[in-house]
C-alpha angles and dihedrals in degrees: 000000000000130000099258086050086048105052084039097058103044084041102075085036091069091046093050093053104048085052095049099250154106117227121210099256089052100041117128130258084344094301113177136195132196083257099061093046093049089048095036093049091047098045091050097045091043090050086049090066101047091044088051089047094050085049103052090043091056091041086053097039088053102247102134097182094046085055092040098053091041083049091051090052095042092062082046083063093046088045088064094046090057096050080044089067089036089064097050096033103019142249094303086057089045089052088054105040102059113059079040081064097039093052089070088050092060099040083056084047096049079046098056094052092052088057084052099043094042088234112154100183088055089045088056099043097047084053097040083046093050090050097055081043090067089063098054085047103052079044100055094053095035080065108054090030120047089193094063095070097203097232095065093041089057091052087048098050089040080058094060095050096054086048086048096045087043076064099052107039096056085049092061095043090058098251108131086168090058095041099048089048090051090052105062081052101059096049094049081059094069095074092072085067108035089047093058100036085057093047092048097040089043082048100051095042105034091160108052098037101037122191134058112285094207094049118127101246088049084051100056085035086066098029081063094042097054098038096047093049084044091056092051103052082042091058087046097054096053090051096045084053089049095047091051099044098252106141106168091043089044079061100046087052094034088054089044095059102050087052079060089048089057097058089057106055080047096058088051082049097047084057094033109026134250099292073060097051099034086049090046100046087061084045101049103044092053093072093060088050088060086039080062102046087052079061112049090038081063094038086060093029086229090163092195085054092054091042090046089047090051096044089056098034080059093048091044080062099063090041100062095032073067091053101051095037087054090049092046130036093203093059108084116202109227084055106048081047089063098048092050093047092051084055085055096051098047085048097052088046087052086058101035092057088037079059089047091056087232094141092176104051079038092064093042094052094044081054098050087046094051085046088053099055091078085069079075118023086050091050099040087045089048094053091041091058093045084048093048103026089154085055099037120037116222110293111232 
């Protein structure tokens, strides 16, 4: 183990500890709660959508590695779901789920070459074909779950194709604005699938997957999670767009992601109140500014602008581990330092391979950031529920 896995991990240990929890990547011998299967299923199905989406836009703009390598991490993604399913229904289910999983992909894919190709028969059939999809799908897990009826599954999973297809049409017609704002759409949809998938799957198995899903403190667990990853694949987006000369689409992700910036400062204020909101939006934004400057300063490769972004991006860490230490007694400072500069590392490494033009290293490090991002929104959820035990029941 190095050093910078070593101060990361433990880390997050200390500040486990210090909050009264354990967090997934530390649980012991695999254990599992209802909490970690209604973040974890959210989090993989959200990230499903915006890699699909990155890899649609990239398909559509012409650039052939850059979809290549997204396509690549998006079956990475469907590589964990499925391991996801493995781990609940064993390694049969696993087997069968995923190329079940992969056959939508393809159809969204088939669908995205009959946008580029202007071929209106291919268009009707990908959609007619994701629509029958939607059967087989509500059937496969009706049938290991008696608690999915298959009928409301299918309208779930429906659901998700017409938000996935509101991405990409809007990305074929040449409106980044449409389609980024589709997008988080999109994502935030998948909620309505990865919250009942880990009722159904808690109720079936209580005791394997103890707590209640739907509890307060799982809610704002998963509320962190997925703002904060969402946060990440935004930024990257934007950068992606600057580094490649897309203007028009840098501002659509770049507007995107301080909608998602405000969520966030909502969910502090929803703890904390609005001074604290109102205190934490101005904070927080102030960090992807610096994020910007680091790229334009590579963009330009104006070496002095780079050195100037990190040595601020490293102060801002400290800034806003002070923020959250003074809200919350059970966040101590030096450690929530470490954990935000860590953010800001795996998020310097994702541009500064997008500069390189290594799409492939680029999409595995955008994976590995938004990962990262659960060392601090399970911490910070975990220290908000000791400090508010009356408002958030006990997380399991």
């Amino acid at each position: 183990m190095n050093r910078r896995t070593w101060i990361r991990v433990t880390g997050v240990a200390l500040l486990a500890a210090l909050v009264g929890i354990t967090t997934p990547a530390l649980a012991a011998h695999g254990s599992a709660s209802a909490s970690d299967l209604r973040t974890g299923y959210n989090a993989l199905l959200a990230e499903h959508v915006l890699l699909a989406a990155a890899a649609t836009n990239a398909a559509l703009g012409g650039r052939q590695a850059e979809f290549e390598a997204a396509a690549a991490a998006l079956d990475g993604n469907s590589q964990d779901i499925a391991t996801s399913i493995g781990s609940v229904y064993g390694a049969d289910a696993e087997k069968a789920f995923l190329p079940l999983w992969r056959k939508h992909i393809g159809m969204a894919v088939d669908y995205t070459m009959g946008l580029a190709t202007r071929d209106k028969a291919k268009q009707d059939k990908a959609v007619a074909d994701l629509i029958g999809y939607t059967q087989d799908f509500g059937a496969f897990l009706a049938a290991a779950n008696p608690n999915l009826p298959k009928d409301v599954v299918a309208e779930l999973v429906k659901h998700h194709v017409g938000t996935l297809k509101s991405v990409i049409d809007p990305q074929a017609a040449g409106d980044p604005a449409a389609a980024f704002a589709a997008l988080r759409v999109a994502a935030g949809h998948m909620s309505m699938i990865g919250d009942p998938l880990a009722g159904a799957i808690a109720k079936q198995f209580p005791a394997k997957y103890p707590g209640d899903p739907a509890a307060p403190a799982a809610g704002l667990r998963a509320t962190l999670n997925l703002a904060l990853r969402e946060h990440v694949y935004l930024a990257a987006a934007a950068t992606n767009a600057a580094l490649g000369g897309r203007k028009p689409e840098f501002e659509a992700a770049a507007a995107a992601l301080d909608g998602n910036s405000v969520d966030v400062a909502r969910a502090i204020g929803s703890v904390y109140g609005a001074d604290a909101e109102k205190a934490f939006l101005p904070l927080w934004r102030k960090h992807i500014g610096m994020v910007v400057d680091y790229t334009v300063g590579v963009t330009t490769k104006d070496k002095a602008k780079q050195d100037k972004a990190v040595a601020d991006l490293v102060a801002y860490t400290d800034d806003l581990a002070a923020f959250l230490a003074a809200a919350n007694p059970n966040l101590p400072r030096a450690v929530v330092a470490d954990l935000v500069k860590h953010h800001v590392v795996t998020l310097k490494e994702v541009i500064d391979v997008q500069a390189a033009g290594d799409q492939t290293k680029a999409w595995k490090s955008v994976r590995t950031a938004a990962g990262h991002m659960a060392k601090i929104a399970d911490p910070l959820a975990a220290a908000i529920t000791k400090q508010f035990p009356q408002k958030f029941a006990a997380a399991q």
